[in-house]
C-alpha positions, 0 to 999 in steps of 0.5 A: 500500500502507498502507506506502507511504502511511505513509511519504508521510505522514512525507515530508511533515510531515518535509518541512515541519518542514525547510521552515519551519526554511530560511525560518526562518533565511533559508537560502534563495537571496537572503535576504541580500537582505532586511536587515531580516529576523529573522535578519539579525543573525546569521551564516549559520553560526550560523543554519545550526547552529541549524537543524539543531539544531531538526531534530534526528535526521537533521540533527544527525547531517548537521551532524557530518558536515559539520563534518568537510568543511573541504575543501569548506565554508569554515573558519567553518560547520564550526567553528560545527558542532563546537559543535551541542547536542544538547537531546533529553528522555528517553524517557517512563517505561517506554519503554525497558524496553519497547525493551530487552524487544522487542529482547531477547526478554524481560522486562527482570526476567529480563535485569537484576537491576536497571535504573534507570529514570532515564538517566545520558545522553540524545541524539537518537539513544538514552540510557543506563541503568545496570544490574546483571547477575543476578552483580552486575556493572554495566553501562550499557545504551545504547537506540536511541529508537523510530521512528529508522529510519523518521525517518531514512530519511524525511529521506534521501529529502527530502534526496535530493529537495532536493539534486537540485532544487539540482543542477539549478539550480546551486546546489551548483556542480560539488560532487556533492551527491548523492554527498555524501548517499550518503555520509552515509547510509552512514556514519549507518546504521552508527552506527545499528546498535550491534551495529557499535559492540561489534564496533569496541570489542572491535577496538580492545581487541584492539590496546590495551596495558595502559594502555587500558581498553575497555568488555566487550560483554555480546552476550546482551544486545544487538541492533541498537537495544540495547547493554549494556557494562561499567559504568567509574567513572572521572572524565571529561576534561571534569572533570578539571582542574577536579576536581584543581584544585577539591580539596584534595590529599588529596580528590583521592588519596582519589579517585584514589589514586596518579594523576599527571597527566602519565602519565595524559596520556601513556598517553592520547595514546599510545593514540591515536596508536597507533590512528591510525599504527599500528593504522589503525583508530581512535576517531573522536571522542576528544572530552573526553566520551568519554575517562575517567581510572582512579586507577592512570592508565589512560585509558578509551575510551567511544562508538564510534558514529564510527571511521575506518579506514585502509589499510596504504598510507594509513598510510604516506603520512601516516606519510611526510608527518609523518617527512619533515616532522620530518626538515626534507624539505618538499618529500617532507613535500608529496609525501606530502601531495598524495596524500591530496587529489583534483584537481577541474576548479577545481584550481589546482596551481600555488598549491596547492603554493606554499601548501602549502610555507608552512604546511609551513615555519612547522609545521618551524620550530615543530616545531624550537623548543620555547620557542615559545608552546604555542598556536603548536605546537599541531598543530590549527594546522598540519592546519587550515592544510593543510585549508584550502590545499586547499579554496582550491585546488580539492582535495578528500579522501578522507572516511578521510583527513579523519577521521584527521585530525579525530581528531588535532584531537580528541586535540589539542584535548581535551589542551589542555582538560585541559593547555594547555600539553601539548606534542603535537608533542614527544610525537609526535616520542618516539612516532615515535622509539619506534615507526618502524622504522628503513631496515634494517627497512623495506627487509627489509619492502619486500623481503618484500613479494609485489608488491615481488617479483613486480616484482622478478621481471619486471625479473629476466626482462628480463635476459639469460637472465634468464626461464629463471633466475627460473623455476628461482630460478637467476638469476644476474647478470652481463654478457658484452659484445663489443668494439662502438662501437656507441651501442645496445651501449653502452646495452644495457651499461650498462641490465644493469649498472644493473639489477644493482645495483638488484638488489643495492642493497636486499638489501644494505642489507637484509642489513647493517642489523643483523646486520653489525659497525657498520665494515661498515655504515658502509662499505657506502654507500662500497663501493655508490659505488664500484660505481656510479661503475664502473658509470657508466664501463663505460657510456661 
């Protein structure tokens, strides 16, 4: 068919592009045989970065989402990818007024009272316009550059193609390179669709406080390749400090009237530690160029192209590994951990956990010692580390963990872009302070919870008439022993006992925790002793 001949023709030039940029830059196996090359001189992760970037589309995007992997890619190639350049010109004039008039089904004059026709920003993927609506508010309008999806999908199945062959070979070892691109493909189509990127806004504007400023969606005018939002005219983090510190006082209250440099810091870190622990959806890429400052200390979040999202459960673990870490509990703090990572056949757990518990003691002790040099409590430290223990060791992680914890680089890194010496790790320690709850709360929520109860009511009915009591919510616990010498009667005693006070334990707890005189709170632990002690010698 005329389609399937249209797409072989794009394999291949797009095949061919990719083979020229390998040979290129010596990608292939051996080139490192060849010193007098032109490539030569440079590393590989420097000649592996500029490949990608004279690819550009697919590639830049396969570049990003590889500098995500520390787990399986040595430190050095994912670091030379944070720093992939994306140098695309604009679209040729008319070109993205005829996109917007395609995808909106009318003449841009009719949807806008005005459209610059020149971009504010420009990428491989799309470029930004400013607007007014016919009521006069501005806008930004973000367009998907034409042909993007036929060029992608092209590259995948070269990719495709290319990981296969390497698979075959060895190349790749026992990574799963092809799982590796059904992943990226997944996670770039949904960046492809803007409509995913509105929804993801107005998510995250559903969980912000007043501190946090959100971009409006304008969806009558917006499709899968068009994306119209409130225009927000705020000073960027890539410029702030500069600005502050370029400009007289007065130039800089005329311009930002009433802002203070350590509110608006906190109210942005904040927000994103609010996204990441407690919403559990959260902006990927917090990145300098995405964050904008308001006179009144608001802090702006801009392109939500990339976002992460965790379950309940996999807030509480990492929730756990940083609270039992604070609390000087190494051992539960690597617990907590090892639950993100995946063993691998090349899983060494022995030296994984010997390694662990360094990195966990040195991040305590700076979490301990504020008069330490800033640059050694910087949280980046610390979670590289970790990452990098686990890729030693044969471990891998899940992709939602890996960009949860990219994102608390991102934060960490864009702060110390504006502030060197802000101090994340004591804001985290407030943040926690504020908004952990205490052991009353959780255990009344662990009580609550269904599936905690369901177990609840299994242990219930294994209890001497214990069926016909948790059928009737009649349960009542108690034991009735005959004088025995019996070892199995003994067992059997002392199992109801136990089983009573594990029934007891987390409602009491739960009961005294806030709505019982401190006396009786502080006693309760005492009285819980005292009937396990009793318990343990009806057992002999």
């Amino acid at each position: 068919m005329p389609q399937d001949f249209t797409d072989w023709r794009l394999d291949l030039r797009r095949g061919a592009l990719a083979a020229s940029k390998i040979f290129k830059y010596g990608l292939f196996p051996f080139a490192s045989a060849l010193p007098f090359a032109p490539w030569a001189r440079l590393r590989f992760a420097v000649r592996f970065r500029r490949s990608l970037e004279e690819l550009g589309l697919t590639y830049l995007k396969l570049g990003q989402f590889l500098a995500l992997r520390f787990d399986i890619l040595p430190a050095e190639v994912c670091l030379e990818l944070n720093h992939l350049f994306e140098s695309v010109p604009p679209m040729s004039d008319g070109a993205a007024e005829a996109i917007v008039a395609a995808e909106l089904g009318a003449p841009i004059a009719e949807c806008f009272a005005y459209f610059s026709a020149k971009p504010i920003a420009a990428a491989s993927v799309g470029q930004v316009h400013e607007a007014r609506l016919p009521d006069g508010r501005r806008v930004a309008v973000k367009i998907q550059r034409r042909g993007i999806m036929a060029t992608f999908r092209a590259d995948i199945r070269n990719l495709r193609k290319l990981t296969a062959l390497g698979q075959r070979i060895g190349v790749f070892g026992r990574l799963d390179a092809t799982g590796m691109i059904d992943q990226f493909e997944a996670w770039t189509l949904r960046e492809l669709d803007f409509r995913i990127e509105g929804k993801t806004a107005e998510r995250v504007r559903a969980h912000s406080g007043p501190a946090v400023v959100v971009p409006t969606i304008h969806w009558h005018l917006c499709s899968p390749r068009v994306l119209t939002m409130d225009f927000i005219d705020g000073v960027s983090a890539t410029h702030i400090r500069d600005f502050v510190d370029a400009n007289p006082p007065a130039v800089v209250r005329q311009r930002l009237p009433g802002f203070d440099f350590d509110t608006a810091l906190n109210n942005f870190t904040d927000a994103a530690l609010s996204q990441l622990f407690t919403d559990g959806f959260f902006h990927g890429d917090p990145h300098p160029g995405n964050i904008l400052f308001l006179p009144d200390n608001r802090v702006v979040f801009l392109d939500f192209g990339i976002f992460g999202a965790l379950s309940q459960d996999q807030r509480r673990i990492i929730a756990g590994q940083i609270e039992s870490l604070a609390l000087g509990n190494i051992g539960g703090s690597l617990r907590y951990y090892a639950q993100q990572v995946t063993a691998t056949d090349d899983t060494d757990f022995d030296r994984f956990r010997e390694d662990c518990r360094d990195v966990l003691n040195r991040w305590y002790a700076a979490l301990l010692d504020p008069t330490l040099p800033i640059e050694e409590r910087h949280l980046a430290r610390y979670t590289g580390e970790m990452i990098d223990v686990s890729r030693r060791n044969g471990l891998q992680y899940d992709l939602n963990y890996l960009l949860f914890w990219r994102a608390l680089n991102n934060l960490n890194g864009t702060l110390w872009h504006i502030s060197p010496n802000y101090d994340l790790l004591g804001r985290l320690r407030i943040f926690f302070e504020r908004t952990r709850p205490g052991p009353g709360r959780r255990v009344r929520a662990t009580v609550a919870d269904p599936a905690w109860r369901g177990s609840l009511t299994e242990l219930a009915r294994a209890l001497p008439g214990g069926a016909a009591g948790a059928a009737t919510g009649t349960l009542r616990v108690g034991a009735s022993f005959a004088p025995s010498r019996d070892g199995e009667a003994r067992r059997r005693r002392s199992a109801a006992v136990g089983a009573a006070l594990l029934l007891l334990l987390p409602l009491a707890i739960a009961a005294a925790s806030d709505r019982l005189p401190a006396s009786v709170r502080a006693g309760l632990p005492l009285a819980l002793g005292a009937a396990l002690l009793w318990s343990r010698r009806q057992a002999r």
